[in-house]
N, C-alpha and C positions, 0 to 999 in steps of 0.2 A: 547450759540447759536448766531451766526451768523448775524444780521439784515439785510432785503434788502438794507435797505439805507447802511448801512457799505460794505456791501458784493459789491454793486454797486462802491461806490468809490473807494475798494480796486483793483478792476479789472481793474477801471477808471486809476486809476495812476500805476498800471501793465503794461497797454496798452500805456499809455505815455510814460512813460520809454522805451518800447521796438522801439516807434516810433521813440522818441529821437538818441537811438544806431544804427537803423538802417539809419535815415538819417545820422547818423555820418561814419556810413560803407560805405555807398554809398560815400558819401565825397572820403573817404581818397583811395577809389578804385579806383575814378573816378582820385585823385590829381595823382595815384600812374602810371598813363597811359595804366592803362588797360580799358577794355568795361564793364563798369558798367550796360550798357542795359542785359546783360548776366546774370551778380548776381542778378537785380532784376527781372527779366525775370522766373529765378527760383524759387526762393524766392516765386515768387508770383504763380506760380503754386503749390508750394508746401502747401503754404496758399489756394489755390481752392481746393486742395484735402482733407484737414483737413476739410474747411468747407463745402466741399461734404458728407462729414461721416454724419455729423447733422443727416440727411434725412434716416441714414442705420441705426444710434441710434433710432431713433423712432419708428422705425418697430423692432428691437429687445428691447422691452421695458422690458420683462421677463429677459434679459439676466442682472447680477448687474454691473454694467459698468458706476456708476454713478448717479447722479438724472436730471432727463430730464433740471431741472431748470438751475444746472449747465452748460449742455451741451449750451443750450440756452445763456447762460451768452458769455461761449466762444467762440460761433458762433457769436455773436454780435459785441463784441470784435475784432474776430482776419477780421470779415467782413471790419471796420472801419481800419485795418491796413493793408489791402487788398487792398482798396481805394488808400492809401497812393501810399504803391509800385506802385501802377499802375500808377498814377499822376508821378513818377518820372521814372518810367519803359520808358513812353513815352516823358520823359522830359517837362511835363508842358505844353504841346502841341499836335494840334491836328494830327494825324497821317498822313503817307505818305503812299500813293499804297492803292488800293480796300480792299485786305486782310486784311491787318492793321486797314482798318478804319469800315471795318463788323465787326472784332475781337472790336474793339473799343466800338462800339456799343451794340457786346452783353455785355460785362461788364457792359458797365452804365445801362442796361436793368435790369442784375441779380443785380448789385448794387443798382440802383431805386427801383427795386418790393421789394428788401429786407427791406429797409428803409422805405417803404411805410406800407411793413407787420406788420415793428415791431410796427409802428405810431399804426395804426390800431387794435393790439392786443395790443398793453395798453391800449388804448382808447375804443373798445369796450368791454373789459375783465372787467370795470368797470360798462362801461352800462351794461352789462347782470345780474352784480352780484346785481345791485339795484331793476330793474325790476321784473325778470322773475328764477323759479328754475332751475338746471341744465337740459338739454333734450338733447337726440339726434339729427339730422340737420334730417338725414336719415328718420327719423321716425314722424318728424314734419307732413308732407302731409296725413298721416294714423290717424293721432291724431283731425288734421282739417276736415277728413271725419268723423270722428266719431263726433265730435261736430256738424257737420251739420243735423248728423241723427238724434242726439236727439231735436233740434233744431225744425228741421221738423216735427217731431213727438211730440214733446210741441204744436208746433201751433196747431197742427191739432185736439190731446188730445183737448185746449182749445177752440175750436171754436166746438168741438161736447157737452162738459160739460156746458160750457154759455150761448150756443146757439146765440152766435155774431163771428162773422169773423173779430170784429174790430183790433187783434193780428196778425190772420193770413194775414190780407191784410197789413199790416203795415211790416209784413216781405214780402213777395212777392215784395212791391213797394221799399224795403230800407235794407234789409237784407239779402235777397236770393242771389245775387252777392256776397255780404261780406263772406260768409261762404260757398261761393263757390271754395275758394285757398286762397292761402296766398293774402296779399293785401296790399297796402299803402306801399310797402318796401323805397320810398324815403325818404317820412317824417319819417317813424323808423331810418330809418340812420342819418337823424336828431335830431334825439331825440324827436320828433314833434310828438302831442299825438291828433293833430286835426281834421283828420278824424274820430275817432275814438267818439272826443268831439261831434259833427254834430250828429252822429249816436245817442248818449247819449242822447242829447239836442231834439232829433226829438222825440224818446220811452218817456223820462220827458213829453212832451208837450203832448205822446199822455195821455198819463193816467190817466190826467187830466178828461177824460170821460170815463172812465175804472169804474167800480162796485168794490165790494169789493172783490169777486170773482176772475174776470179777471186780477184783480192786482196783484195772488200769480201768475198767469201765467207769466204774466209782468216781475217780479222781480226776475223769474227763466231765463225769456228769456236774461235779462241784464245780471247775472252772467255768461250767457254761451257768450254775446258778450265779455263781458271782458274778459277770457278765452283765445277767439278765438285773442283778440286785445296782450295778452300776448303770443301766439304758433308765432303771427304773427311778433311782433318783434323780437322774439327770431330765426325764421325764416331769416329773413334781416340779421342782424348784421353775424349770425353764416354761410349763403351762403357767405358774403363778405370776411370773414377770411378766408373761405377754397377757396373760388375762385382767390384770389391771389396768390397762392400757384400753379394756371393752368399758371401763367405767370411768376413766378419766376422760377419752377423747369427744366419745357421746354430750356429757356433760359438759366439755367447754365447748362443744358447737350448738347445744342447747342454750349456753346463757349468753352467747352471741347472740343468738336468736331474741331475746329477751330483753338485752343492751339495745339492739336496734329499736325493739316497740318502748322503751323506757324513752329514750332518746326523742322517738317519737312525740310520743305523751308529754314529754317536761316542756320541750319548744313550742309545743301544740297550746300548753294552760298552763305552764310553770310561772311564764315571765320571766326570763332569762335576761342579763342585765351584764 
């Protein structure tokens, strides 16, 4: 079998090599006196199409066509030699005419969100695997309500059994927001576990005057904060992975769009040769 780390280098110096041959093509096209803006012009569309499949593999996940990982691998890849063509597509420079320089634009768009995604799914694909177990994103919000019921209904249970309201007023004045929605999404994207500590720190201090009674309530209300502090970052992290995906996909069916009327345009009055 295969290792990630092997499996990464070997694509790594796949993707070198191809980069190497094809600046060498573009060379000897350009030495040869023909329009090299033409061969990479293609080239790199035809590279936008392959890693437009990405998106059409994922949705046929049943169909065997491969392992999602791989595909992944090669989206990554042939993305970074995408870049390239393009940088020498436009000659190293920044474009001429409106058209060319919107076209310009949605590329570093689809190029940026890509790079930014992939930063992003290493990086949080770790945070999540230390924290929190697998969940649905979808289903986060139903899972928060139901912690708040039972939540609600411990206080209430322990302020009728004790006959002290010192639980129930200590969530009312410091809890009842918290388990109201998701919460804290900055510091989670931080990694940052401090409001979270506050909350902790405040229930510690109160229990301190708690019986011995009031403290299994305590200790049941803590477990359901922590609960709610793990749906919540698991919340954060997994809305920011899918949410980049609303500015990367838009944007490369926008400069689809924009490939075709280029395409257009250049065969129309270019003189293509």
């Amino acid at each position: 079998m295969i290792t990630f780390s092997r499996r990464r280098w070997r694509n790594g110096l796949i993707s070198a090599i191809a980069a190497v041959g094809l600046f060498a093509w573009y060379t000897a096209y350009d030495v040869s006196l023909y329009q090299p803006a033409y061969l990479t012009g293609w080239l790199l569309l035809a590279l936008i199409v392959l890693l437009t499949l990405y998106n059409g593999r994922k949705k046929l996940s049943m169909v065997p066509l491969g392992t999602a990982a791989t595909w992944l691998q090669w989206h990554v890849y042939m993305g970074l030699l995408a870049v390239l063509t393009f940088a020498m597509h436009i000659e190293w420079s920044i474009p001429n005419g409106f058209l060319e320089r919107l076209l310009a634009l949605f590329f570093v768009a689809v190029a940026g969100s890509g790079l930014l995604g992939l930063y992003l799914s290493r990086r949080f694909a770790r945070m999540l695997t230390r924290r929190t177990e697998e969940v649905v994103l979808e289903r986060i919000p139903e899972f928060i309500a139901n912690l708040r019921g039972e939540a609600e209904e411990l206080v209430m249970t322990s302020a009728v059994e004790t006959g002290s309201s010192s639980i129930a007023d200590y969530y009312g004045n410091r809890l009842a927001d918290f388990f109201a929605g998701p919460r804290n999404m900055r510091l989670h994207l931080q990694g940052s576990r401090r409001a979270t500590f506050a909350l902790m720190t405040d229930l510690n201090i109160m229990t301190r005057y708690l019986n011995d009674q009031e403290m299994v309530y305590a200790d049941r209300l803590r477990r359901l904060v922590e609960r709610k502090d793990q749906l919540d970052y698991a919340y954060a992290l997994q809305s920011v992975l899918k949410g980049w995906l609303f500015v990367h996909l838009p944007a490369t069916y926008g400069m689809i769009l924009m490939i075709l009327l280029h395409l257009l345009l250049v065969y129309s009055f270019g003189g293509a040769r």
